[in-house]
C-alpha positions as MATLAB code, in Angstrom:
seq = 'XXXXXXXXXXXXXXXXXXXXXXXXXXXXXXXXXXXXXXXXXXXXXXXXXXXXXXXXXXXXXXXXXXXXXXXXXXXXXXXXXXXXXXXXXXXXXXXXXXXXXXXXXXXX';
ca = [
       9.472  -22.573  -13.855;
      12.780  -20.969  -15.658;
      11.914  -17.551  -16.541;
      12.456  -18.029  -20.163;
      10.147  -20.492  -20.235;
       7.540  -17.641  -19.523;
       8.742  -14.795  -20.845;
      10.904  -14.363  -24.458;
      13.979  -12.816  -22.770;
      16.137  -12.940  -26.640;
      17.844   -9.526  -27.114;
      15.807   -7.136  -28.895;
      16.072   -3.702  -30.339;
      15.006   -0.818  -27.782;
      12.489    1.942  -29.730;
      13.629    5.519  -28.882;
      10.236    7.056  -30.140;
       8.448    8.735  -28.173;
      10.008    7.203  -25.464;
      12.522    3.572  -24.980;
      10.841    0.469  -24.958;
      10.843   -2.591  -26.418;
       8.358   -4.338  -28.416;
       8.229   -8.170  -28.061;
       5.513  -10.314  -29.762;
       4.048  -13.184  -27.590;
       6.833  -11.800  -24.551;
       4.724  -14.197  -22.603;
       4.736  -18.002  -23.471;
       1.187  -18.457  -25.413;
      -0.237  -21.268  -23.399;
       0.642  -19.186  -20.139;
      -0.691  -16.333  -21.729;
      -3.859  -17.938  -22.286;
      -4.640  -19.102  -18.822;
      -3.868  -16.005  -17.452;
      -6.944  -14.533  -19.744;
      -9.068  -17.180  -18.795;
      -8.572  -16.902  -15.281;
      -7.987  -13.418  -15.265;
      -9.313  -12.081  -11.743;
     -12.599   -9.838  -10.934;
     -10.668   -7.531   -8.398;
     -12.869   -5.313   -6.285;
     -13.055   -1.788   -5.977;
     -10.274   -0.672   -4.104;
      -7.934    2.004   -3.145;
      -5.122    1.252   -5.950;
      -4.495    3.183   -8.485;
      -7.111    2.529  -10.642;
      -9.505    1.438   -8.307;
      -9.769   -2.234   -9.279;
      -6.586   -3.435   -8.460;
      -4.795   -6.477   -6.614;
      -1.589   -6.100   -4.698;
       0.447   -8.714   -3.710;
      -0.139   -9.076    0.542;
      -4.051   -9.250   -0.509;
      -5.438  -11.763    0.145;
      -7.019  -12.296   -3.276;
      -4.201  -11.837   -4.890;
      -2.242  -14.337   -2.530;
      -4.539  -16.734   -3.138;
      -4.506  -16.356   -7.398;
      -0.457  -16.412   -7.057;
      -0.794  -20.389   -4.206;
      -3.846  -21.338   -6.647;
      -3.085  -20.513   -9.954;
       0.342  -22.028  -11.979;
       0.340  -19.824  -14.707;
      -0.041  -16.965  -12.162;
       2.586  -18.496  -10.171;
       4.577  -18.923  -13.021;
       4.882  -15.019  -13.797;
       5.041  -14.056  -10.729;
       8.253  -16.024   -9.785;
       9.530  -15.467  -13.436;
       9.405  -11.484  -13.051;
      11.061  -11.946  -10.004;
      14.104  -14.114  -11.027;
      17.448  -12.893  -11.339;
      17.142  -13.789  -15.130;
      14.458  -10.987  -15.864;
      16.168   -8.653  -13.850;
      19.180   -9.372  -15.750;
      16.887   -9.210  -18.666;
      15.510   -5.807  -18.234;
      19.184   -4.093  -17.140;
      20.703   -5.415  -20.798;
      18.019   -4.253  -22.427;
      17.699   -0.659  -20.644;
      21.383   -0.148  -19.770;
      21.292    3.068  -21.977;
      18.359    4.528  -20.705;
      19.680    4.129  -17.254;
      23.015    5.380  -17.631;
      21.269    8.540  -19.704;
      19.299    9.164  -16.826;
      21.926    9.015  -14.358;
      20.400    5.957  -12.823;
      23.025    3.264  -11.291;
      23.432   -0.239  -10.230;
      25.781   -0.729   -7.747;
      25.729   -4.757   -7.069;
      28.763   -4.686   -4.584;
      26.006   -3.272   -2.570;
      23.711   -5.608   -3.114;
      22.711   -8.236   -0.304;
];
């Protein structure tokens, strides 16, 4: 599934207060969204960082991501060139602020 079919990816004004981010209403495609809640997973106490988490590698969450469109869906969508592009448009000034750099000729 095309990443902006999940996710609104339309330009949007970055916040500067108290920190740079973006605010987008129903970012995720409603009818995703609501699968997601519905089969939202019970993740076992673990060692992550809140103690309840899934990592992709585990097995449950392997198995949510093979099993589950909507969290298949997602999961490729935030990993597509097109939400990567996404996120440097919209954070380009933060980055160069920060002194943070993309080099793509170095890119594989």
């Amino acid at each position: 599934m095309d990443a902006a079919a999940v996710f609104r990816l339309d330009p949007i004004r970055l916040r500067q207060r108290p920190f740079e981010h973006v605010i987008v209403d129903d970012f995720i495609a409603p009818e995703i969204y609501r699968e997601l809640v519905r089969t939202f997973p019970a993740c076992p106490r673990n060692g992550g960082p809140t103690g309840y988490s899934c990592f992709w590698g585990d097995p449950l969450y392997d198995a949510l991501i093979a099993d589950n469109a909507a969290w298949r869906a997602v999961f490729e969508a935030a990993q597509s060139q097109a939400f990567v592009d996404y996120c440097l448009r919209t954070f380009a000034s933060v980055c160069g602020k920060t002194g943070c750099t993309i080099d793509m000729s170095k890119a594989a």
